[in-house]
Phi, psi and omega in degrees: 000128176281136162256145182256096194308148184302132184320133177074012179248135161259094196247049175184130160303137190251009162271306172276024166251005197304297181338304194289307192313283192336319201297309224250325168314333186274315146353256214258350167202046189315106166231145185270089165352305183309326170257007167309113193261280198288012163307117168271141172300316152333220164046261182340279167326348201253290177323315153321313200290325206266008119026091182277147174293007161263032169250182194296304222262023137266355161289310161308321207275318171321318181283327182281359194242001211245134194223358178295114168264005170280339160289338183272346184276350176264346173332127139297162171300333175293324176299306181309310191288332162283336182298324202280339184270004166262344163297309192309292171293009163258349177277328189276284179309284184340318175298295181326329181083349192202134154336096199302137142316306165318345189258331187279341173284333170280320139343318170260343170274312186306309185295332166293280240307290169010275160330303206272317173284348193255014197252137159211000000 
Protein backbone atom coordinates (compact mmCIF):
# COMPACT_ATOMS: atom_id res chain seq x y z
CA UNK A 1 0.00 0.00 0.00
CA UNK A 2 1.41 3.26 -0.83
CA UNK A 3 1.35 5.98 1.89
CA UNK A 4 0.97 9.09 1.38
CA UNK A 5 3.40 11.32 3.70
CA UNK A 6 2.17 13.87 5.99
CA UNK A 7 1.96 17.45 4.56
CA UNK A 8 5.50 19.19 4.43
CA UNK A 9 7.09 15.49 5.33
CA UNK A 10 9.70 13.72 3.40
CA UNK A 11 10.83 10.51 3.04
CA UNK A 12 13.87 10.79 1.35
CA UNK A 13 17.03 12.82 0.88
CA UNK A 14 17.89 13.57 -2.68
CA UNK A 15 21.66 13.97 -1.86
CA UNK A 16 21.54 10.40 -0.13
CA UNK A 17 18.88 8.90 -1.80
CA UNK A 18 20.47 10.12 -5.45
CA UNK A 19 21.50 6.33 -6.20
CA UNK A 20 17.75 5.31 -5.44
CA UNK A 21 16.36 8.36 -7.58
CA UNK A 22 18.76 7.58 -10.51
CA UNK A 23 17.67 4.02 -10.12
CA UNK A 24 14.37 4.45 -10.04
CA UNK A 25 14.03 7.24 -12.83
CA UNK A 26 15.56 4.64 -14.95
CA UNK A 27 12.90 1.96 -13.66
CA UNK A 28 9.75 3.65 -14.06
CA UNK A 29 10.43 6.13 -16.98
CA UNK A 30 13.96 5.01 -18.59
CA UNK A 31 15.48 7.72 -18.12
CA UNK A 32 19.42 7.70 -17.29
CA UNK A 33 19.81 11.00 -15.16
CA UNK A 34 23.58 11.23 -16.01
CA UNK A 35 22.84 11.71 -19.62
CA UNK A 36 20.02 13.60 -19.29
CA UNK A 37 20.36 17.04 -21.18
CA UNK A 38 17.13 18.69 -21.84
CA UNK A 39 15.56 17.92 -18.45
CA UNK A 40 13.97 21.30 -16.89
CA UNK A 41 14.24 21.27 -13.05
CA UNK A 42 10.12 21.78 -13.24
CA UNK A 43 10.15 18.39 -15.09
CA UNK A 44 12.61 16.56 -12.44
CA UNK A 45 10.62 17.50 -9.63
CA UNK A 46 7.40 16.35 -11.18
CA UNK A 47 8.92 13.50 -12.25
CA UNK A 48 10.50 12.45 -8.69
CA UNK A 49 6.86 13.51 -6.95
CA UNK A 50 5.36 10.65 -9.08
CA UNK A 51 7.76 8.02 -8.19
CA UNK A 52 6.01 4.19 -7.82
CA UNK A 53 6.52 2.15 -4.89
CA UNK A 54 7.96 -0.47 -7.03
CA UNK A 55 11.15 1.08 -8.04
CA UNK A 56 14.00 1.13 -5.07
CA UNK A 57 13.57 4.23 -3.96
CA UNK A 58 9.86 3.72 -3.31
CA UNK A 59 10.45 0.81 -2.02
CA UNK A 60 12.95 2.67 0.92
CA UNK A 61 10.19 5.53 1.34
CA UNK A 62 7.37 2.45 2.09
CA UNK A 63 9.47 1.28 4.66
CA UNK A 64 10.63 4.84 6.05
CA UNK A 65 6.85 5.63 6.00
CA UNK A 66 5.09 2.81 7.54
CA UNK A 67 3.41 3.30 10.97
CA UNK A 68 0.87 0.14 11.03
CA UNK A 69 1.93 -1.67 13.50
CA UNK A 70 0.58 -4.79 12.49
CA UNK A 71 2.84 -4.31 9.13
CA UNK A 72 5.64 -3.62 11.45
CA UNK A 73 5.68 -6.69 13.52
CA UNK A 74 6.08 -8.98 9.97
CA UNK A 75 9.60 -6.35 9.24
CA UNK A 76 12.54 -7.93 8.41
CA UNK A 77 15.54 -6.84 10.47
CA UNK A 78 16.91 -5.27 7.38
CA UNK A 79 13.69 -3.23 6.92
CA UNK A 80 13.53 -2.11 11.05
CA UNK A 81 17.00 -1.27 10.34
CA UNK A 82 16.65 0.96 7.39
CA UNK A 83 12.87 2.74 9.10
CA UNK A 84 15.06 3.16 12.56
CA UNK A 85 17.99 4.75 10.92
CA UNK A 86 15.79 7.21 9.09
CA UNK A 87 13.76 7.94 12.23
CA UNK A 88 16.99 8.29 14.29
CA UNK A 89 18.31 10.58 11.79
CA UNK A 90 15.13 12.80 11.37
CA UNK A 91 14.62 12.83 15.35
CA UNK A 92 18.43 14.50 15.34
CA UNK A 93 17.70 17.12 12.67
CA UNK A 94 14.03 17.84 14.08
CA UNK A 95 16.15 18.44 17.86
CA UNK A 96 19.23 20.27 16.83
CA UNK A 97 17.35 23.31 17.02
CA UNK A 98 19.57 24.88 13.55
CA UNK A 99 19.67 23.92 10.09
CA UNK A 100 21.37 20.54 9.63
CA UNK A 101 24.51 20.31 7.14
CA UNK A 102 22.24 17.85 5.15
CA UNK A 103 19.63 20.48 4.59
CA UNK A 104 22.19 23.15 3.56
CA UNK A 105 23.97 20.42 1.12
CA UNK A 106 20.39 19.94 -0.19
CA UNK A 107 19.72 23.27 -0.51
CA UNK A 108 22.88 23.70 -2.80
CA UNK A 109 22.09 20.58 -4.80
CA UNK A 110 18.82 21.79 -5.46
CA UNK A 111 20.25 25.31 -6.89
CA UNK A 112 22.88 22.89 -9.33
CA UNK A 113 20.17 20.30 -10.05
CA UNK A 114 18.14 23.59 -10.89
CA UNK A 115 21.07 25.36 -12.92
CA UNK A 116 22.15 21.99 -14.56
CA UNK A 117 18.05 21.24 -15.86
CA UNK A 118 17.47 24.54 -16.81
CA UNK A 119 20.08 25.29 -19.69
CA UNK A 120 18.60 24.75 -22.72
Amino acid sequence: MKRTPPKGESYYDLLDDYDLIESSFLKQYGIRLRTENDMSYQEFCTLLSGIMPDTPLGQIVSIRAENDKEVLKHFTPEQRRIRAEWRNRKYKNKNSGQPSAGNNMLLSLQGRLKDAFSRK
